[in-house]
C-alpha positions in Angstrom: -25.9 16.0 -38.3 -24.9 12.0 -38.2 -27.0 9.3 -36.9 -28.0 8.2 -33.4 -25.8 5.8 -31.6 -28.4 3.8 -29.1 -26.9 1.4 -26.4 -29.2 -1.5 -25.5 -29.1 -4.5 -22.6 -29.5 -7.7 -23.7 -30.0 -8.8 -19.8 -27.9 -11.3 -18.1 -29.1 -14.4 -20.1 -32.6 -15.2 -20.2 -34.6 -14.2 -23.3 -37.8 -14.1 -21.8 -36.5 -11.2 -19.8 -35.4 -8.9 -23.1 -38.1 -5.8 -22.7 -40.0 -5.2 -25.9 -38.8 -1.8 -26.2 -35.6 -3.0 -27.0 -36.4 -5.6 -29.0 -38.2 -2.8 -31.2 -35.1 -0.7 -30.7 -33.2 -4.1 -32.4 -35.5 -4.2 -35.3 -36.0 -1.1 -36.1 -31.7 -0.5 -35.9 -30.1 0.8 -40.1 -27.4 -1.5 -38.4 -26.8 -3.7 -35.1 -23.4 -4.4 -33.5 -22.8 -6.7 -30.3 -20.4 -6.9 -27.9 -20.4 -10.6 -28.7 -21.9 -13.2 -30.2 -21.1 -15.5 -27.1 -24.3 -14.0 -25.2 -27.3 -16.8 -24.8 -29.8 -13.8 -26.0 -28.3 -14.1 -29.5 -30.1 -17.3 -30.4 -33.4 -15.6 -29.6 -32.1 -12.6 -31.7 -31.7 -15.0 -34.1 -34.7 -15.9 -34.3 -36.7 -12.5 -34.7 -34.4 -12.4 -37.5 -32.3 -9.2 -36.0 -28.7 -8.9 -38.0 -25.6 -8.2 -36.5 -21.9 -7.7 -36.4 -20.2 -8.8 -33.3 -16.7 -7.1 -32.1 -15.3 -10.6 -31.1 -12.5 -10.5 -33.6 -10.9 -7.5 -31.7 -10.7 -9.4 -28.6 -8.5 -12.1 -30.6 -6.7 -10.1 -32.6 -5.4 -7.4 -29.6 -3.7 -8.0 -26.6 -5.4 -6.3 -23.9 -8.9 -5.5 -23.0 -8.5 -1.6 -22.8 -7.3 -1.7 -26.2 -11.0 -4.0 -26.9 -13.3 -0.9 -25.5 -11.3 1.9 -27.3 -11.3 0.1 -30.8 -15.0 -0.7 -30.0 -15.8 3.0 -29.7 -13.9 4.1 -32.0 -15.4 2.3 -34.6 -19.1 2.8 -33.1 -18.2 6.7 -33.9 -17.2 6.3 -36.8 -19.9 4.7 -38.2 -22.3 7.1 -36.7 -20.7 9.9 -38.2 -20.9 8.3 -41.7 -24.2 7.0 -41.3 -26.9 9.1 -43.3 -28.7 11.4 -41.1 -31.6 10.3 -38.9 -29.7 6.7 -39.1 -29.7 4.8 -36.0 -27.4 2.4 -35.1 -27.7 0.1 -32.1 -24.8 -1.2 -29.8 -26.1 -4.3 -28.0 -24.4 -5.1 -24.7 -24.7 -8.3 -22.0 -26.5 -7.4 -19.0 -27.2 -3.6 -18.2 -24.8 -0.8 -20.5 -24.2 0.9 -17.2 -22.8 -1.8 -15.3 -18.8 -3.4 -16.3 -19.2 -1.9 -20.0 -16.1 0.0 -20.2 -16.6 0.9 -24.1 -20.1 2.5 -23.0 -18.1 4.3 -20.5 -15.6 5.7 -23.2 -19.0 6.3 -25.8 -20.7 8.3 -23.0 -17.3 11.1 -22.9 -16.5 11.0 -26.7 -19.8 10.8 -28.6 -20.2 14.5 -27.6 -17.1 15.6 -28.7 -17.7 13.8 -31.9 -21.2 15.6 -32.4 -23.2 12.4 -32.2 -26.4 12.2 -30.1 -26.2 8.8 -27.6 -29.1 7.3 -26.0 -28.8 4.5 -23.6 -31.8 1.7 -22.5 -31.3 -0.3 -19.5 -31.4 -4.1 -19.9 -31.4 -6.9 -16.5 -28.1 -6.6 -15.1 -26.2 -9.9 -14.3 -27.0 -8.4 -10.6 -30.6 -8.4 -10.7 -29.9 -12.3 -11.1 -27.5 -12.4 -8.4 -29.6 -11.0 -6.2 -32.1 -13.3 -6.4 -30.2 -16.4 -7.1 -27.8 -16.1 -4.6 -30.1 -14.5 -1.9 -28.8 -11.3 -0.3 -30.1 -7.7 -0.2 -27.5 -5.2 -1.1 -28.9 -2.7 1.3 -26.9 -4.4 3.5 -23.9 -3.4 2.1 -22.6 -4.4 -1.2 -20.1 -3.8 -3.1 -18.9 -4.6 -7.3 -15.3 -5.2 -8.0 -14.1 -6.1 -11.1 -11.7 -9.2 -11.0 -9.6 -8.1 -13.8 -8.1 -5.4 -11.7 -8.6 -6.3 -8.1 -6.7 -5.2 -5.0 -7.1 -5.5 -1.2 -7.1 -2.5 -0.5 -10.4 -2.5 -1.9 -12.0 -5.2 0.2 -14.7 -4.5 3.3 -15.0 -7.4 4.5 -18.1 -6.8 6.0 -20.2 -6.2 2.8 -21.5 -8.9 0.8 -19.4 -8.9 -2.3 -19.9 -9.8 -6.2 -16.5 -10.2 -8.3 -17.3 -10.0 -11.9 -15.3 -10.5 -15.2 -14.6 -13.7 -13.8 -13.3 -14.8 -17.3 -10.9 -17.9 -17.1 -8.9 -19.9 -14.2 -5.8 -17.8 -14.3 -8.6 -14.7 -13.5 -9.8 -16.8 -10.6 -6.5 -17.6 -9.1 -5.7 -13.6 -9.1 -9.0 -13.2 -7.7 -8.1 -16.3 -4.2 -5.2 -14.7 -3.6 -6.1 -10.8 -3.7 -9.2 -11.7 -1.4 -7.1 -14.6 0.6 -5.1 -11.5 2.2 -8.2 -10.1 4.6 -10.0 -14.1 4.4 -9.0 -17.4 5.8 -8.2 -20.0 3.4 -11.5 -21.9 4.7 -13.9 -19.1 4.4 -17.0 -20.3 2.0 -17.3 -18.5 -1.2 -20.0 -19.1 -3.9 -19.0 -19.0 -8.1 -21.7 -18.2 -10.1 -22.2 -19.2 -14.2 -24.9 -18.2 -16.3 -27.4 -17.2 -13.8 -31.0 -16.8 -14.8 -30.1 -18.7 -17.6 -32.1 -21.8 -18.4 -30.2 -25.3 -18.8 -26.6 -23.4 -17.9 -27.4 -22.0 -14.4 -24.2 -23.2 -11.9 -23.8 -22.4 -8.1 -21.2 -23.8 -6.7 -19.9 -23.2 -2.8 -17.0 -24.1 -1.8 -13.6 -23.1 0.7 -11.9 -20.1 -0.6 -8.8 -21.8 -1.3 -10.7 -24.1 -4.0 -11.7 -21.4 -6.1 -9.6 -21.4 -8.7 -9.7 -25.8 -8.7 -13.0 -25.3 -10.1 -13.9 -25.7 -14.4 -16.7 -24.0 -16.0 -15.5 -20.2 -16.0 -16.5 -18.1 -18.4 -17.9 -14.6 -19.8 -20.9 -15.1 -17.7 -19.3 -16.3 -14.4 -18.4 -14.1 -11.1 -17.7 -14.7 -7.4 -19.9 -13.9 -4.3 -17.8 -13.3 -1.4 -20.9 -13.5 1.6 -20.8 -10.5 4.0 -18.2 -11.7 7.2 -19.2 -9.2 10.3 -16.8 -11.6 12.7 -15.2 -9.5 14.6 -11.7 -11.5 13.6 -12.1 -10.1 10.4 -12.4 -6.3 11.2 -9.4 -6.3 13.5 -7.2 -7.0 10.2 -8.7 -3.5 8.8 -7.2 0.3 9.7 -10.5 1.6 9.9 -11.0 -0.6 13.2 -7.8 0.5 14.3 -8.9 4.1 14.0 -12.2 3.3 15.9 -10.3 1.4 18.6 -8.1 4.1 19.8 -11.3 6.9 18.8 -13.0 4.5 21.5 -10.2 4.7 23.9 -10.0 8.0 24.2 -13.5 8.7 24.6 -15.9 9.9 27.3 -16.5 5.6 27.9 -13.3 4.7 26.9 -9.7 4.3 29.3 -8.8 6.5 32.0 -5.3 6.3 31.3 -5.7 7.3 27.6 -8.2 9.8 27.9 -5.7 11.8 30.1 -2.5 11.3 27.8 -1.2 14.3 25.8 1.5 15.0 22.9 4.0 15.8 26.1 3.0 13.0 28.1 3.6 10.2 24.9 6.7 11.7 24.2 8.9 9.6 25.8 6.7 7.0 25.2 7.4 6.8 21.4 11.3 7.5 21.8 11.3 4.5 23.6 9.0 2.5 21.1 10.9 3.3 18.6 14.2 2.0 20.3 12.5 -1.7 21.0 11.4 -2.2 17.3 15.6 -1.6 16.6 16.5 -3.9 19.2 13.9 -6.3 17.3 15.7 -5.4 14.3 19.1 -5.7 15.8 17.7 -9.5 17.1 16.3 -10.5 14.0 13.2 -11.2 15.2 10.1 -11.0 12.8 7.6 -12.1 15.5 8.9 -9.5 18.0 9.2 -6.7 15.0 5.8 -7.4 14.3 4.9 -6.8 18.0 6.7 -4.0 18.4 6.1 -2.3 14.9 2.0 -2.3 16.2 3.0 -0.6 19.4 5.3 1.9 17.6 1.9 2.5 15.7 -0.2 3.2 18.2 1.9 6.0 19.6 1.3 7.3 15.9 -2.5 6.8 16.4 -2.9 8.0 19.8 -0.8 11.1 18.6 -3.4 11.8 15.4 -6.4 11.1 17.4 -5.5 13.9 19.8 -5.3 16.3 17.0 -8.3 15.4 15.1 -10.2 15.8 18.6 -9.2 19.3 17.8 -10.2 19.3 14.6 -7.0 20.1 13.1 -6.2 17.1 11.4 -7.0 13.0 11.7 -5.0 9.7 10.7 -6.2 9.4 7.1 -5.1 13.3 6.4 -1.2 12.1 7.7 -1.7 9.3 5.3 -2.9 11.6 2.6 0.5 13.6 2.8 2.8 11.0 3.6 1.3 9.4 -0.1 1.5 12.7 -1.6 5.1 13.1 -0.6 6.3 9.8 -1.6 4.9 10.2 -4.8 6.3 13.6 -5.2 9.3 12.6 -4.0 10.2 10.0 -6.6 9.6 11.0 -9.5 11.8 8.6 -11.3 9.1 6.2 -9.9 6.0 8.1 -10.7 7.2 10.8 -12.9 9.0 10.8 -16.2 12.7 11.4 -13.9 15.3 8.6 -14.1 17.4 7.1 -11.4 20.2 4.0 -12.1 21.3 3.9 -9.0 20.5 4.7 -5.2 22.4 8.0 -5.3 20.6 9.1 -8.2 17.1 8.0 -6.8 18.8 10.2 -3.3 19.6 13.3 -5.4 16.0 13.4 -7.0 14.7 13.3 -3.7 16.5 15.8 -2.4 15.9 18.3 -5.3 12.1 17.7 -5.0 12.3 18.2 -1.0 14.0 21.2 -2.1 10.5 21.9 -4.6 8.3 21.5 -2.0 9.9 23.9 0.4 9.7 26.9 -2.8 6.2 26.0 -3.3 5.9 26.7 0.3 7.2 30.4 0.1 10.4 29.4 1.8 14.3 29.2 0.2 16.5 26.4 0.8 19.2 28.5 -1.0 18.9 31.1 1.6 18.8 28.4 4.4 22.3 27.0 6.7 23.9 24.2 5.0 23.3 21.9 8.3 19.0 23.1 8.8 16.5 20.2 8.3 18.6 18.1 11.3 16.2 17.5 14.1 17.1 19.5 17.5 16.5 16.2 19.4 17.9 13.8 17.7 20.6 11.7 20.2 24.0 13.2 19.9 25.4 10.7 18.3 23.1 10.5 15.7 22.9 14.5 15.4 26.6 14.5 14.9 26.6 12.0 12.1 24.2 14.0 10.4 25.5 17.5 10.9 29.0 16.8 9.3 26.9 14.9 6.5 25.7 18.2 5.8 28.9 20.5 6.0 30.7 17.3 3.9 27.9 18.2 1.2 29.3 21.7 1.7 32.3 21.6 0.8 33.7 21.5 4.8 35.4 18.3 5.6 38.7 16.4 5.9 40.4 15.2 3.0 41.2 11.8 3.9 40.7 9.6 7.2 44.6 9.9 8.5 44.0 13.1 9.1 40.7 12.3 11.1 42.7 9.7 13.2 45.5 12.4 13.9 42.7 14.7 15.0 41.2 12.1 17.3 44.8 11.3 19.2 44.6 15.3 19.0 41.6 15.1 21.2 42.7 12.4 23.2 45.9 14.0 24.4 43.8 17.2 25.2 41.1 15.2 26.9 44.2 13.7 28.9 45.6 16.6 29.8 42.2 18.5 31.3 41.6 15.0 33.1 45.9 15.3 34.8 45.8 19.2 35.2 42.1 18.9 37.2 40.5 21.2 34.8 36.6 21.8 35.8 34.3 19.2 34.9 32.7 21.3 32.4 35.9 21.7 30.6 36.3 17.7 30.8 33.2 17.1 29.4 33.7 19.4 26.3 36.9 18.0 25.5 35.0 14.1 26.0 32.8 15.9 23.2 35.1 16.8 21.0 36.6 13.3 21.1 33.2 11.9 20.1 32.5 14.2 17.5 36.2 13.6 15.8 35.3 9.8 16.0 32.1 10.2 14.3 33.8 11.8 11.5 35.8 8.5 10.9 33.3 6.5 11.2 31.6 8.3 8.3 34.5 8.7 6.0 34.7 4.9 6.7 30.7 4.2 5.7 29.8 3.3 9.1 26.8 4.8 11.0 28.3 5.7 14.4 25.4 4.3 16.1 24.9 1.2 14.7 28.8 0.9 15.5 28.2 1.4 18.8 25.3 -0.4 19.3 26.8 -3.5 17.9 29.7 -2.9 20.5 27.2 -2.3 23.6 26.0 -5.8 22.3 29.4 -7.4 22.0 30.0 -6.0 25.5 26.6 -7.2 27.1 27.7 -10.8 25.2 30.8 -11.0 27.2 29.8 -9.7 30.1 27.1 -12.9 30.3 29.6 -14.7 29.5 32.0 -13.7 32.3 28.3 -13.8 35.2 27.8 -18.0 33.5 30.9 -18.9 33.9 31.1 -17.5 37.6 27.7 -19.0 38.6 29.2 -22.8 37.6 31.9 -22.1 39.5 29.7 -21.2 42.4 31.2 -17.6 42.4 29.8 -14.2 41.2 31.1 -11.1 40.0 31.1 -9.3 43.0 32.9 -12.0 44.9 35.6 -12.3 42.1 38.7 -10.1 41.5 39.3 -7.9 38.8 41.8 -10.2 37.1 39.7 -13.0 37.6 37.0 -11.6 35.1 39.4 -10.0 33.2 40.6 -13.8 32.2 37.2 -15.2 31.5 36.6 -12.1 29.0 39.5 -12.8 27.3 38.0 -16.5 26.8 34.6 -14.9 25.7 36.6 -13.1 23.3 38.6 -16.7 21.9 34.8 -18.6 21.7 34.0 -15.5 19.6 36.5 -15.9 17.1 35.3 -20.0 17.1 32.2 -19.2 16.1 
């Protein structure tokens, strides 16, 4: 049997506040380590004449803070196991053991592994102080991050909320520029140092963007971001963007979208998803932007209906569109590699290929050209069909012989157009002309509708051109003659080649 390991508080500063049934714990101790010496409480410690060794060496001599807590607990374990039996030895941490003590964390998993009993007193957390000093009631809604390893997507705005391990400048600068994504640069936020503590008490307030202009940081310092319930602030969040649309298609909500359905959106987010290309094709963030919010709505309104039936809601599409992308790239989040686009392609591929097995399905047993959508436009669908038989094995073997095939068609197309052949007949051989010109453009690396697109654009360019030039000439296309706007796309075509 080894000794007891016992985790004490020392509070958040103040000596007066140290309970006397850890100061007997202290006493009492065959041996007392400390986080570090660096805590106000020490010099009080001092003075009731308690010994003891601090870790603060190990946060000079390694290079990361993890690497701190597990040499901390490791040697915490080791000396309980060595210690004579009925031993105790006392681990004396700032604040409250429970609260940002990561080795305590790590003791409370290993010490029963290890065989070594672990007993933990509460101390004043640096919160109790906060609190009070800075005057809010977490029943409010409050939330603890930990500034060392921050992100957005943990923000809720409207909570009041304390930042801790606020250690130097650099942290503080990490810190305004995680929380100035969801905040304006203006918004008031208040740094606290040593609170509770006699003689070294700070609070200062000042505009978010100042935060990390201000000196004084250190082991006791953190950042209280006040509570912002403005409705500005929620609309930057998905969770409102969920309740908007749950609102809308309520009882109370909109007429319009209580009555929509999957069928009756359909074409609605075809043709969404056609304006954010055309903002794409412009170049246009401002308009993307617009466009990319109405594009997600459709994807919203879409989900809502569902989860109205109880079959799924918005945060279970995100769930599996995160489970697939991690799946999916396992050169990213698995121990696969990937040195180049077609490798990442392949992996992805092979694990879409995983997922249908785990499924119950085959892809060996499936066609070669499955997985292409049965309403994708034609042109598109084409591409993507001889993409698949090319993978097959079934394609041309060079792009002469595609352009042969394509005057092939043409002369065909010709012919059924002279002989009168049945519409029907006319139209097939149009499609077979289209389909033998997608093939080129693929064996060339260009997406047929992209290259077709660009050329509507060209065409819609010139065609301006041609209605300008008529206008200042008091004339319009309907009054002129074929050869007149014939001439004037020819000179659309020479300012092209100026530009």
């Amino acid at each position: 049997m080894s000794a007891t390991l016992t985790v004490v508080g020392l509070g958040s500063g103040n000596p007066d506040r140290l309970t006397l049934g850890i100061i007997k714990k202290l006493k009492a101790a065959s041996a007392v380590y400390v986080r570090t010496a660096g805590h106000p409480v020490m010099a009080a410690l001092t003075e009731l004449e308690i010994a003891s060794q601090s870790f603060d060496g190990l946060y000079e001599s390694l290079s990361s803070f993890p690497e701190v807590y597990e040499a901390i607990t490791a040697k915490l374990i080791e000396e309980a196991a060595s210690a004579p039996e009925g031993a105790e030895i006392v681990y004396a941490v700032p604040g409250h053991p429970m609260v940002a003590e990561s080795a305590v964390s790590l003791l409370r998993r290993r010490c029963p592994e290890a065989g070594i009993g672990l007993d933990i007193l509460g101390g004043e957390s640096f919160l109790d102080e906060a609190f009070v000093r800075l005057g809010f009631d977490p029943i409010e809604g409050f939330q603890l991050l930990d500034a060392s390893g921050i992100r957005s997507s943990q923000l809720q705005p409207e909570l009041h909320t304390l930042i801790g391990q606020v250690y130097d400048s650099f942290t503080a600068s990490e810190t305004k520029l995680c929380l100035m994504e969801l905040y304006p640069p203006e918004y008031e936020v208040i740094v606290g140092h040593a609170l509770g503590v006699e003689g070294e008490e700070q609070i200062d307030r000042v505009p978010l963007y100042e935060l990390d202009r201000l000196a004084g940081y250190g082991n006791l310092s953190l950042v209280y971001v006040p509570a912002n319930r403005a409705e500005t602030a929620r609309r930057r969040s998905f969770a409102r963007l969920h309740e908007i649309v749950d609102i809308l298609r309520s009882p109370e909500g909109c007429p319009w979208d209580r009555e929509q359905t999957h069928e009756s959106l359909r074409k609605n987010l075809i043709e969404e998803t056609y304006e954010v290309l055309e903002t794409i094709d412009e170049d246009d963030p401002d308009h993307m932007k617009e466009e990319l919010g109405d594009l997600l709505l459709q994807i919203m309104l879409h989900a809502q209906m569902e989860e109205e039936l109880g079959t799924f809601n918005v945060y279970d599409v995100i769930e599996g569109l995160n489970d697939k992308l991690i799946f999916r790239h396992p050169h990213v989040f698995g121990d696969t590699e990937a040195g180049s686009a077609e490798e990442a392609l392949k992996n992805w591929e092979g694990m879409k290929a995983e997922e249908k097995r785990r499924k119950g399905l085959k892809p060996e047993a499936e066609s070669a050209l499955s997985g292409v959508p049965r309403d994708l436009p034609a042109l598109m669908k084409a591409y993507k069909l001889q993409k698949k038989a090319s993978r097959a094995g079934f394609d041309w073997d060079n792009v002469h012989d595609i352009l042969a095939k394509i005057r092939e068609e043409a002369d065909e197309l010709q012919e059924a157009i002279e002989s009168g052949a049945p519409a029907e007949e006319q139209m097939l051989e149009l499609g077979d002309l289209l389909f033998a010109a997608t093939n080129a453009a693929r064996f060339i690396g260009a997406d047929p509708e992209e290259a077709l697109t660009r050329t509507n654009r060209k065409f819609v360019s010139r065609f301006h051109y041609i209605e300008q030039q008529l206008i200042s000439r008091g004339s319009t296309v309907e009054d002129s003659s074929l050869e007149q706007m014939e001439a004037l796309w020819q000179e659309a075509k020479e300012e092209e080649r100026k530009l």
